[in-house]
C-alpha positions as CSV (number, residue, x, y, z in Angstrom):
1,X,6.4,9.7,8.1
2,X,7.8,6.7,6.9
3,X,6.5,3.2,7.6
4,X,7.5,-0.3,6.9
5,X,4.7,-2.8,6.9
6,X,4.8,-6.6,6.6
7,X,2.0,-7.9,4.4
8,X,0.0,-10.8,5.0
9,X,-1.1,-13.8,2.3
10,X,0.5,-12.5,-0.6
11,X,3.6,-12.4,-2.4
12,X,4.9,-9.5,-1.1
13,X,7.3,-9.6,1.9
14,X,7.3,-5.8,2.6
15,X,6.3,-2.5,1.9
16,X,8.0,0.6,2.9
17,X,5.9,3.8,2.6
18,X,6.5,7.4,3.0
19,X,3.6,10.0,3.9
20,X,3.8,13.6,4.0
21,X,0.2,15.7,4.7
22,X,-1.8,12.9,4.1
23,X,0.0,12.7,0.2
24,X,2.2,9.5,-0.4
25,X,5.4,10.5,-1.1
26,X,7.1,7.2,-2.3
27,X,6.1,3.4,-1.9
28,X,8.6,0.4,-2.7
29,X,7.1,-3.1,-2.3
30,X,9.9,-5.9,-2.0
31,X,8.6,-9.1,-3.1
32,X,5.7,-9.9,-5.5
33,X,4.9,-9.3,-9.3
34,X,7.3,-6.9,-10.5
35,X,5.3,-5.3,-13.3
36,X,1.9,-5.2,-11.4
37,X,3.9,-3.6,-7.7
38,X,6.4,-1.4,-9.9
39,X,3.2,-0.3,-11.7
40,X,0.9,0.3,-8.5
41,X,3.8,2.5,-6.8
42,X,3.8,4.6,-9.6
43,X,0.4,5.0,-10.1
44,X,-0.4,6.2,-6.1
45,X,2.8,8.5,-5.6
46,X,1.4,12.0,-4.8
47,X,-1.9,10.9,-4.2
48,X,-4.0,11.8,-1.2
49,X,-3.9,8.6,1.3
50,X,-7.8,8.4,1.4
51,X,-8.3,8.5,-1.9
52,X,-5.4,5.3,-2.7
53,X,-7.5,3.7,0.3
54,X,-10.5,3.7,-1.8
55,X,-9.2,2.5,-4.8
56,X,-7.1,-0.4,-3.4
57,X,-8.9,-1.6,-1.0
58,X,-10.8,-4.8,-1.7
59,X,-8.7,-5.8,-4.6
60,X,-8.6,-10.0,-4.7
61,X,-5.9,-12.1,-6.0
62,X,-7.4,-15.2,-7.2
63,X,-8.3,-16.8,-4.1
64,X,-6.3,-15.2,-1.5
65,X,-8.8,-13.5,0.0
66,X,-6.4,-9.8,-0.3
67,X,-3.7,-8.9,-2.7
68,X,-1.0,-6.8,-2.9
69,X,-3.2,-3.8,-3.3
70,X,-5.6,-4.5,-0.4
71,X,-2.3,-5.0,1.8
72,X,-1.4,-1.8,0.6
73,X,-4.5,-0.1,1.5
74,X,-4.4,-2.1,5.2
75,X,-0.9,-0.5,5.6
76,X,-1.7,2.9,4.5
77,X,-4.8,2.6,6.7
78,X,-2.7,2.0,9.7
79,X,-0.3,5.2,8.9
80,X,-3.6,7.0,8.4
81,X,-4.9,5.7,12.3
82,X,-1.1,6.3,13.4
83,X,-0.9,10.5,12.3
84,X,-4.6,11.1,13.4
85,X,-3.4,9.7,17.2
């Protein structure tokens, strides 16, 4: 499944997201800090989606109150609640 997702109160202006089996298959963030989204995609591709929900969600950005992490974890949340339908 692929999934575009618009984050909210960061930098990032999109996300576009492909799960396979509950495994992320590929993740491309437009927008944000190059090094730090470049370095997140590469770090959860082939991971199980419950276990990148776990470690990404929560993550702050100075006083955002999210980052691009924890909009990460919302939107793979949301594919998670979307296969499980």
């Amino acid at each position: 499944m692929e999934y575009i997702y618009n984050p909210q109160g960061v930098c990032s202006i999109e996300m576009k997201i492909k799960v396979e089996n509950d495994i992320i298959e590929n993740v491309e963030i437009i927008g944000g800090c190059p090094g730090n989204t470049i370095g997140i995609t590469r770090l959860i591709k082939g991971m199980n989606i419950d276990e990148a929900i776990k470690r990404l969600k929560g993550i702050l950005c100075g006083n955002k109150g999210t980052s691009c992490p924890d909009q990460l974890a919302i939107a793979l949340e949301h594919i998670k609640n979307e296969t499980q339908k």
